[in-house]
Steps between C-alpha positions, in 0.01 A plus 500: 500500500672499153656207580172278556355700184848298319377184596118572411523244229684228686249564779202457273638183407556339821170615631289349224722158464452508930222208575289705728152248428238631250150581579236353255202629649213409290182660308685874542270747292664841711817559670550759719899630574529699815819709547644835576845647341712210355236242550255706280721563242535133475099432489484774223761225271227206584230719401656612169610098440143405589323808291419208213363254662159398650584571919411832581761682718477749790796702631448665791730690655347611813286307835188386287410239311257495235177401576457256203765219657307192520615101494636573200693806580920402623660791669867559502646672732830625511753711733835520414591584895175270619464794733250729205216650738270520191547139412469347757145663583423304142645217613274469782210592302563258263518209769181601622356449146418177264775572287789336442850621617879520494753751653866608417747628729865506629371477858289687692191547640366346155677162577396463831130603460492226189687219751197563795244472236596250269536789192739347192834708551797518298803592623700771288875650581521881517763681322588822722120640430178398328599682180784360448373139554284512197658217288517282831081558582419517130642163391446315794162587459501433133615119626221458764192666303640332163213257518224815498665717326563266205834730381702285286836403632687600131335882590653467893878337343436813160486750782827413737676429225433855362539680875908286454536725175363788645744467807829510295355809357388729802703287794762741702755335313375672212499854602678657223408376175120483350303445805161588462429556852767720571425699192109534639659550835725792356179646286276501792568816695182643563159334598368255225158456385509099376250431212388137482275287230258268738719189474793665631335687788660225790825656353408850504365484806801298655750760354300768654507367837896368470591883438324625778620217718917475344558880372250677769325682238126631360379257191166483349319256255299476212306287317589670116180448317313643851751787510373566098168615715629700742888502616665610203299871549734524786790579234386803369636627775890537571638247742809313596327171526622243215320288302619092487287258283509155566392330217437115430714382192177385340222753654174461329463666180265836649754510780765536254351753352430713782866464615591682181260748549579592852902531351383689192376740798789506775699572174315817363521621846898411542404300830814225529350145532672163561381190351540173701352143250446186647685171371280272257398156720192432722383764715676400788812546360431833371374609816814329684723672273369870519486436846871394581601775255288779625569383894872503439463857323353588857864399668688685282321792547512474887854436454546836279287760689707337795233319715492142691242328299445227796353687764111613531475721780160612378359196452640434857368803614090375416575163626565588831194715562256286352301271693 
């Protein structure tokens, strides 16, 4: 797996410079993204890049659909394996709808139900598993939604060129010297609680589900100013969990703020914190960034407590007794 986590920026490259025909559907005022695992932590990216504009955008990560779709209303569905038992039950949903649609896959049960009905289907390479695809889903579908979307193509070339930089600095040819995912990696030896500003949630929430997926271990998330409310009572009790804050490099001002409160705390009650920023660029290449840094941390750490990070038996496990 390391290996294909090495090439993460060439891949992102070659999947968004891969002609794979864009999609200009017209008149979308809502976009729903449908995906489990992977796929949903690639929907949560398109909803934070989409968060400022005027589309409204679903992400459902379960069998239903909303029930405002309408004409206007494009779904995207996605399945890293095209085989997602959740998905596809939205997939057919949506077909049987007014909306408009478009599905992503390796292969699959996705591709063939979008051939026998006429669905748009792009065709994406899988990379040993759906986590370790993201660059090659997330830029090929950067390329064919480019025309809804409306990202700007310096904020798509600002956000490979920074995951190159990054790569020199946490690759596994760089496993001695100042690697910031190995030193996370080394840090994290008990079960993390990950504190997020809203922005920065698709990476929090990514993280979380790349450590239980790579390292095999317990992780929880939390939105910081939510955890002002309620979470942070949990640390007047003694634990081993540990505190990580992942904070944007330019966080709105109240957010800042509250991020030195919550540290002014941990600190007057000796609780050991570790501070991850993001880069300065758009917000996809801060979420990128965290992403590939906090995903390789996840490697490292399977690698030190001794554990394969590829295989899922668990995951497995559900799949084969669900219906």
């Amino acid at each position: 797996m390391h290996k294909i986590y090495d090439k993460w920026p060439q891949i992102a490259k070659e999947s968004y410079n891969t002609n794979l025909g864009r999609v200009d559907f017209k008149d979308i005022t809502h976009i729903v993204f449908a995906g489990m695992g992977g796929s949903g932590a690639l929907h949560d990216i398109f909803s934070a890049i989409l968060s400022k504009t005027n589309i409204h955008v679903s992400v459902v990560k379960g069998y239903h659909l909303p029930n405002t779709i309408d004409s206007d209303t494009l779904v995207v569905t996605t399945s890293v394996s095209g085989n997602t038992a959740e998905t596809m039950t939205v997939l057919d949903s949506a077909k049987k709808s007014d909306c408009k649609l478009i599905a992503f896959s390796s292969d699959g049960k996705m591709k063939n139900y979008c051939i026998k009905n006429k669905i748009e289907h792009r065709d994406i390479p899988m990379y040993i598993s759906p986590r370790s695809s993201f660059p090659s889903f997330l830029f090929s579908m950067l390329n064919v939604l480019e025309p809804i979307i409306s990202i700007k193509k310096e904020d798509i070339f600002e956000s490979i060129n920074n995951l190159e930089e990054l790569q020199r600095k946490i690759s596994s040819h760089n496993i001695v010297t100042n690697n910031p995912s190995l030193e996370l990696a080394s840090w994290l030896s008990s079960i993390p609680v990950i504190y997020y500003p809203w922005g920065l949630q698709a990476a929090a929430v990514r993280f979380k589900n790349s450590l239980q997926e790579n390292a095999k271990m317990h992780a929880m998330v939390e939105d910081v100013i939510e955890a002002c409310h309620n979470g942070i009572v949990a640390w007047e009790k003694k634990s081993d969990v540990r505190p990580i804050l992942i904070r944007g490099h330019d966080d709105y001002i109240k957010t800042r703020e509250r991020w030195d409160i919550v540290k002014e705390y941990f600190e007057q009650k000796k609780i050991e914190y570790k501070e991850i920023f993001s880069v300065r660029g758009s917000i996809l290449t801060k979420l990128i960034n965290l992403i590939y840094l906090l995903d390789y941390s996840t490697i490292y750490r399977s690698v030190i407590s001794g554990i394969d990070p590829t295989p899922v038996a668990s995951i497995d496990f559900v799949k084969n007794r669900s219906k």
